[in-house]
N, C-alpha and C positions, 0 to 999 in steps of 0.2 A: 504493500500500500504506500509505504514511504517511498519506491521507488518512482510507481506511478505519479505520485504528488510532486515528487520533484520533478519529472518530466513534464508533466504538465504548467509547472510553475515554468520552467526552463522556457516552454514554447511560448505562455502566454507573455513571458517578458519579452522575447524575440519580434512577434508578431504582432501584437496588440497595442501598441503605443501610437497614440496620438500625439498630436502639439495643441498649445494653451493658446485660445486666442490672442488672448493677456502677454502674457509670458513665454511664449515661444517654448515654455519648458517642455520636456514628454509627458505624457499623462499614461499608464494605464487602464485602458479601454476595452474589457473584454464583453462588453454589453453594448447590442448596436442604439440608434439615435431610437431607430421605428421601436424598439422593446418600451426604452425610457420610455419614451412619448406614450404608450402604450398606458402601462404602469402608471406614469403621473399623469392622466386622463382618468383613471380610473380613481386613483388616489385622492385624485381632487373632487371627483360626482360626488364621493362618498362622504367626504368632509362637507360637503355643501348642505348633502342629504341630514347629516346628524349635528350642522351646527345652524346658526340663524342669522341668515342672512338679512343683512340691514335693505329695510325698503326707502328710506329716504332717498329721495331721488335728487337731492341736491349734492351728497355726499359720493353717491352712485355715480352723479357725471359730472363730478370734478375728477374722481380715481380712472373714469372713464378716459378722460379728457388728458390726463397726464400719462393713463397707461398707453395708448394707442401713440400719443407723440415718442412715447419711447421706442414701441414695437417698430414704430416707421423706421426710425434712427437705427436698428439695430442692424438690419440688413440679413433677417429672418424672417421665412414665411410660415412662422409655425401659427396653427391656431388659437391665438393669443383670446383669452379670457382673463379679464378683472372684476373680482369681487370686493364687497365690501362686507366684512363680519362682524357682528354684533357683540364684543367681546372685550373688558377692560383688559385686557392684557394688552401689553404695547407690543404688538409684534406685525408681523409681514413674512409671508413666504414665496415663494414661486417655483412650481414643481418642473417637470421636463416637460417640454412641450408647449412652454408657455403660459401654463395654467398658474395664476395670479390672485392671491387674497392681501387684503390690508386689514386689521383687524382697528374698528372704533378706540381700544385705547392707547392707541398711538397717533392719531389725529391730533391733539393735543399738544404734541412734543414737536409736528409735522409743521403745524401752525399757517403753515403758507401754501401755495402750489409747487412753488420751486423746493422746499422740505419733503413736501411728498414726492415729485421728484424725487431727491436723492434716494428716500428709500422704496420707492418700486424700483430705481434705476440699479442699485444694488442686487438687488431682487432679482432682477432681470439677468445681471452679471449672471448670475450662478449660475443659470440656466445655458447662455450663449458659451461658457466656459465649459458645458458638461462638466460642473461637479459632482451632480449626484453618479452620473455614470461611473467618474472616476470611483467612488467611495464604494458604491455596488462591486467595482469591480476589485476595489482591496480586499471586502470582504468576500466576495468569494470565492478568492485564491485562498486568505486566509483560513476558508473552511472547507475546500478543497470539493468546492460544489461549483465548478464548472457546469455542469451540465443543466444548472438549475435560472436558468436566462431562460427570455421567453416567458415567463410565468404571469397570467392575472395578479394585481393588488388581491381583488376580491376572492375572496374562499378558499386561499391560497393557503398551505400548508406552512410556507416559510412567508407569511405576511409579516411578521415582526422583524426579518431578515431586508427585507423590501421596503417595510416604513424608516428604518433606521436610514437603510442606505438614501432615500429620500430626504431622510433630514427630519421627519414629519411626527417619531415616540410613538409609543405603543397608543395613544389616548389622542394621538392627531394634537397635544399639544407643540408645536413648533419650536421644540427644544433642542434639538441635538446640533452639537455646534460641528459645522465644517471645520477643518484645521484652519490652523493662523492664516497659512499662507493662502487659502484658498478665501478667505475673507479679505485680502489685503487686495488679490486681484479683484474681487467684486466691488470693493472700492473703487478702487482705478480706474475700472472697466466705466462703475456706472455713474463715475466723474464726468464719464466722459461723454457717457448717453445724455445724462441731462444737459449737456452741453450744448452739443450737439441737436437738441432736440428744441433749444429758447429756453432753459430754465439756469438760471442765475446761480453757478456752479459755487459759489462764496458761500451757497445759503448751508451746502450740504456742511460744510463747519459751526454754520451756524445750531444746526439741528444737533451730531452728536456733541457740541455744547450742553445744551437744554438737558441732552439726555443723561451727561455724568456730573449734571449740578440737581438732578431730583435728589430729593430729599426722602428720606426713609427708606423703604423698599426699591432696591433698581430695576428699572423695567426687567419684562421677562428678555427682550432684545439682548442686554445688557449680560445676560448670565451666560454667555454663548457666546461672545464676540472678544476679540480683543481689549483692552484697556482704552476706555474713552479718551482719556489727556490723550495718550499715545496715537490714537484714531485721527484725532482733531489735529495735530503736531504733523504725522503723516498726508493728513490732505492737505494741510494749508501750504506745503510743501508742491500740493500737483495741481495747485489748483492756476497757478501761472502756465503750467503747460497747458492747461485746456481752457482757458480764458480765448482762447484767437477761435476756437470751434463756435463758442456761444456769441463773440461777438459778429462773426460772420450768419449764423442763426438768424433765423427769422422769432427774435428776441419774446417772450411774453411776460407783462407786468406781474410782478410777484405780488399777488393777491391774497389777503387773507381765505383760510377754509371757512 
């Protein structure tokens, strides 16, 4: 069995590697785009199905209204859905494929258009990076379950094997953190989208401010991510390289939500 495993580790290192939109670095890719997309299609119904979706319709076509200017910018045709969920937790996710939640208690911290921006653009990064494929596919080399790609979200044997690598917890809460490094390029990435897209790339500093000056409890975002100081320090650093994308932009007034 140890031999097999290694062979098989051996191959999938050989032949499975991608590059990082981002970073140019290799990724391990042993799951194709059509599974993911597959997988976080279904992942997402399901989440929609057992959480509550907010029906304010003003809220619904602002997240509308920024996610779509990002999807344009990204220079993907995936089947791009934004939801809005009814949920104080301060969070955001975006599965493979495109599929999009912002959850109500992060609105708040978002404060503006161009803040939400920053975090669907982030969002979006993960997605255009394939990091969940990447993770899927650490882990299962790691468990030496090759064969088990291709599988439904739903009814699935190894669905807690599939929501993890999604990013998504046994409970669809939105906790499991990508690594550092895969967070720094969703930054970067989605500096760049909002940029790109007319939203006032300054502002994405401004927001994870807000977020490592709350008081008491740290958003749920916050338990998952890098060091805010650090976060903030880090962009204010890129945010001169992608200033010429947004001023070339067909710019929009940063409005309150």
């Amino acid at each position: 069995m140890k031999t097999t495993l290694s062979f098989l580790c051996i191959t999938a290192l050989l032949f499975s590697c991608g590059k990082s939109q981002d970073s140019k670095r290799p990724q391990l890719l042993l799951v194709s785009d059509e599974e993911m997309n597959q997988m976080g299609a279904d992942a997402y119904h399901q989440i929609l199905a057992e959480g509550q979706v907010s029906n304010d319709p003003r809220l619904k076509r602002e997240v509308l209204d920024v996610g779509f200017a990002l999807a344009e910018v990204s220079g993907k045709d995936y089947d791009w859905e934004f939801t809005v969920l009814r949920d104080d937790q301060a969070n955001a996710f975006c599965l493979p494929g495109g599929k999009v939640a912002v959850y109500t208690g992060l609105l708040p911290y978002a404060q503006n258009n161009a803040g939400l921006a920053a975090v669907l653009g982030h969002e979006v990064a993960h997605a255009l990076l394939r990091h969940s494929a990447e993770r899927m596919s650490q882990q299962l080399l790691q468990q030496g379950a090759l064969s088990l790609v291709g599988l439904s979200f739903q009814n699935s044997q190894y669905r807690d094997l599939i929501a993890a690598a999604l990013g998504i917890g046994s409970q669809f809460g939105i906790s499991l953190p990508f690594s550092r490094l895969q967070e720094t390029e969703a930054d970067r990435l989605g500096l760049e989208l909002m940029a790109k897209a007319g939203y006032d790339p300054r502002e994405a500093v401004n927001l994870w401010n807000r977020m490592g000056e709350n008081g008491g409890r740290a958003p749920e975002i916050l338990s998952t991510h890098p060091d805010p100081k650090s976060r903030v320090e880090e962009l204010q650093k890129q945010v001169p390289a992608v200033i010429e994308f947004y001023n070339q932009s067909n710019r929009k007034p940063t409005v309150p939500l």
